[in-house]
C-alpha positions as CSV (number, residue, x, y, z in Angstrom):
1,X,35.8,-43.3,101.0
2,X,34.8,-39.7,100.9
3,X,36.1,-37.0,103.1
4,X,34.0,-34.0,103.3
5,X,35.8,-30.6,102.1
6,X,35.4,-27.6,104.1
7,X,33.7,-24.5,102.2
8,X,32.0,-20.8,102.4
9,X,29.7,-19.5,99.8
10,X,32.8,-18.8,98.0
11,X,33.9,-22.0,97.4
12,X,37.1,-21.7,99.1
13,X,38.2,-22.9,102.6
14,X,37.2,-21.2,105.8
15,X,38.5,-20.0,109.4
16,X,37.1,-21.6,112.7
17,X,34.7,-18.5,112.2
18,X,33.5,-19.3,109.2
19,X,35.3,-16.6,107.2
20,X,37.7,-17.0,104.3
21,X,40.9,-18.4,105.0
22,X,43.7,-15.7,104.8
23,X,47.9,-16.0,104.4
24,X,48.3,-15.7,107.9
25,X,45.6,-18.8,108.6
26,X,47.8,-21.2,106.1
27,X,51.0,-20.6,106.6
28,X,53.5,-19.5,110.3
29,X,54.5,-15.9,109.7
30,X,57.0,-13.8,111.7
31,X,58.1,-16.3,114.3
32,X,60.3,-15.9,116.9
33,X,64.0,-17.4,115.8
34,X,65.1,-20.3,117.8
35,X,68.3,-18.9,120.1
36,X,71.0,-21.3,120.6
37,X,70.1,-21.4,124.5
38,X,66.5,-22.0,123.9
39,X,67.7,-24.8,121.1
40,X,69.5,-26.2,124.1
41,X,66.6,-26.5,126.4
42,X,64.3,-27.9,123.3
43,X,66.6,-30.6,123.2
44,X,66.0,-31.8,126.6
45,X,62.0,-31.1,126.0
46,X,62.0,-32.9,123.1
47,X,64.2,-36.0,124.9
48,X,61.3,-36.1,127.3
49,X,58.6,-35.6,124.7
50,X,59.8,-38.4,123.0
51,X,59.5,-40.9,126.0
52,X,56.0,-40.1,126.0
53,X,54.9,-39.3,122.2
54,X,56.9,-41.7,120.5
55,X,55.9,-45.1,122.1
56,X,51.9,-44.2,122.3
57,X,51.8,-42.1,119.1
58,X,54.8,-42.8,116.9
59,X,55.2,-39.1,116.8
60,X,57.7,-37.6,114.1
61,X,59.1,-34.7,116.2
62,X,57.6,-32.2,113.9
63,X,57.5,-29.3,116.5
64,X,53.9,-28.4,115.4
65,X,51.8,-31.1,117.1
66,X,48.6,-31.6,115.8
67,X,47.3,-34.8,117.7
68,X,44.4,-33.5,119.4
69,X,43.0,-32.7,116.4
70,X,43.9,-36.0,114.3
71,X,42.3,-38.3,117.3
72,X,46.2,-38.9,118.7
73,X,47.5,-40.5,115.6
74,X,50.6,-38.6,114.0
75,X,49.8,-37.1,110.8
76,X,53.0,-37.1,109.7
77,X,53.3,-40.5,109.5
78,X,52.0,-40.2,106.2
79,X,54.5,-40.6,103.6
80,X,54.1,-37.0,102.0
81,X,53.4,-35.7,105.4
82,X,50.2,-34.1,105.0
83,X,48.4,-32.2,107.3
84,X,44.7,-31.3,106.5
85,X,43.6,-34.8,105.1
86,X,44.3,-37.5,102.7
87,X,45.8,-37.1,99.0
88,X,44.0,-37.8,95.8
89,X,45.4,-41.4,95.7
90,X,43.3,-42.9,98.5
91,X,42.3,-46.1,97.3
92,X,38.7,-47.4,98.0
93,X,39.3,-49.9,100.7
94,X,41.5,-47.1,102.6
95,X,44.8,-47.9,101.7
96,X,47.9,-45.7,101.0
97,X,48.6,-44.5,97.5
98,X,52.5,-44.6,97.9
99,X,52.6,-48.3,100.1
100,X,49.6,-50.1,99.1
101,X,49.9,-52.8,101.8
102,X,49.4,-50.0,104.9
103,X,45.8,-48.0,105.4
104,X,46.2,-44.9,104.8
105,X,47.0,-42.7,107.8
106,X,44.1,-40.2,107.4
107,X,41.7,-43.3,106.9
108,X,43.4,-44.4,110.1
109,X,42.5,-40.7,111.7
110,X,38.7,-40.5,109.9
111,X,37.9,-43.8,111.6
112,X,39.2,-42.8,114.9
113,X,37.9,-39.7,115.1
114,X,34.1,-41.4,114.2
115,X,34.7,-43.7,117.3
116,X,36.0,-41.1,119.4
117,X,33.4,-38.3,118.4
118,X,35.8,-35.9,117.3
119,X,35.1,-35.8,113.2
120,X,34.0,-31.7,114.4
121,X,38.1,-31.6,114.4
122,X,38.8,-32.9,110.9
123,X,37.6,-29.9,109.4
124,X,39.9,-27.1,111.3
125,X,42.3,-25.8,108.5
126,X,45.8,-26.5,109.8
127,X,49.0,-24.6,109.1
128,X,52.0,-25.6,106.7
129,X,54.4,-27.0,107.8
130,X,57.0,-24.6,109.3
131,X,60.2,-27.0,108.4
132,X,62.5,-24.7,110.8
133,X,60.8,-26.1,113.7
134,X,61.5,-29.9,113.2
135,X,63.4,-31.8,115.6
136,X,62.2,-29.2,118.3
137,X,60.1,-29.0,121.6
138,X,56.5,-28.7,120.3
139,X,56.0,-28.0,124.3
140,X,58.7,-25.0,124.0
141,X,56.9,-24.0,120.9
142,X,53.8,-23.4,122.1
143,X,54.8,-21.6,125.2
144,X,56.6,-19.3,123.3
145,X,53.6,-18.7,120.9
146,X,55.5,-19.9,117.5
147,X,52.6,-22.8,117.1
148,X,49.3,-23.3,118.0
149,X,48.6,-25.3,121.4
150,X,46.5,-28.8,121.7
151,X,42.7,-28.2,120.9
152,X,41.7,-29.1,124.5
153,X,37.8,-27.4,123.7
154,X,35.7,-27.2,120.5
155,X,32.6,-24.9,120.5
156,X,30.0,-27.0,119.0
157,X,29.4,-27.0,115.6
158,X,27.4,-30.0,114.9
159,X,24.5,-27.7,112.3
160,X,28.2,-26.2,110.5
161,X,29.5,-29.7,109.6
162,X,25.9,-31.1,108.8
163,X,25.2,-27.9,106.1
164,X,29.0,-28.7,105.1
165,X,28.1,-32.1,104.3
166,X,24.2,-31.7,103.0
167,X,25.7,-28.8,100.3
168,X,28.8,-30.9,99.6
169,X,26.2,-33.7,98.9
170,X,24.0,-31.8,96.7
171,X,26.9,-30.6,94.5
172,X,27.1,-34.0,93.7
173,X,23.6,-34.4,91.9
């Protein structure tokens, strides 16, 4: 299976806008600390998120939530937690390099997002992984601006992911 990359002129990844990706794109900078009050409250929010998420998404509690983006299926369910796609060691049929007997979960989220419509979403650039957030509220998080909120619209970009894919494929000849 191939999974298109995303690319400028450059060869490198791009923004939402179509320009280069810089530090502050790729990785959470100059967050607000968690206080010991708020830490507190995120506990309850994070009891109740759990209710919901963990049953109908087997959510991890990584206090960045990405599921509107990965067509409601937890990325980090993958066993190296990844967050902008699938390692090198997808097999062909789609299974997981590290337990060969599951599908991998980014082949899970490619073939969900096809069904649902939402491939435009596969190609948004996500963060790392800020590890000081996990086990929090990813609710409290995004009020209080330290993560990005659920992708609720998408401007369409249906002619930016077709030249994505035509140049992609005619790097290949």
């Amino acid at each position: 299976m191939h999974f298109p990359e995303s690319h400028n002129s450059g060869g490198g990844p791009t923004s939402d806008s179509g320009n280069p990706l810089r530090l502050e794109d790729l990785a959470t900078l100059n967050v607000h600390p968690i206080t010991a009050g708020e830490r507190k409250f995120s506990h309850i929010l994070l009891f109740l998120e759990q209710i919901i998420k963990v049953p109908l998404f087997r959510c991890r509690s990584c206090g960045e939530c990405l599921l509107s983006s990965t067509a409601f299926i937890c990325s980090q369910n993958c066993p190296k937690r990844l967050r902008n796609g699938p390692c090198g060691g997808t097999r062909e049929d789609g299974s997981c390099e590290v337990f060969p007997d599951r599908k991998c979960i980014w082949y899970k989220i490619y073939v969900r997002s096809t069904l649902l419509h939402r491939t435009r979403f596969l190609y948004k650039t996500n963060r790392i992984h800020n590890w000081t957030l996990e086990r929090t509220s990813t609710w409290l998080n995004v009020l209080r601006k330290r993560t990005e909120g659920p992708i609720l619209f998408h401007r369409k970009n249906g002619q930016r992911v077709k030249d994505i894919i035509v140049d992609g494929a005619a790097g290949k000849d």
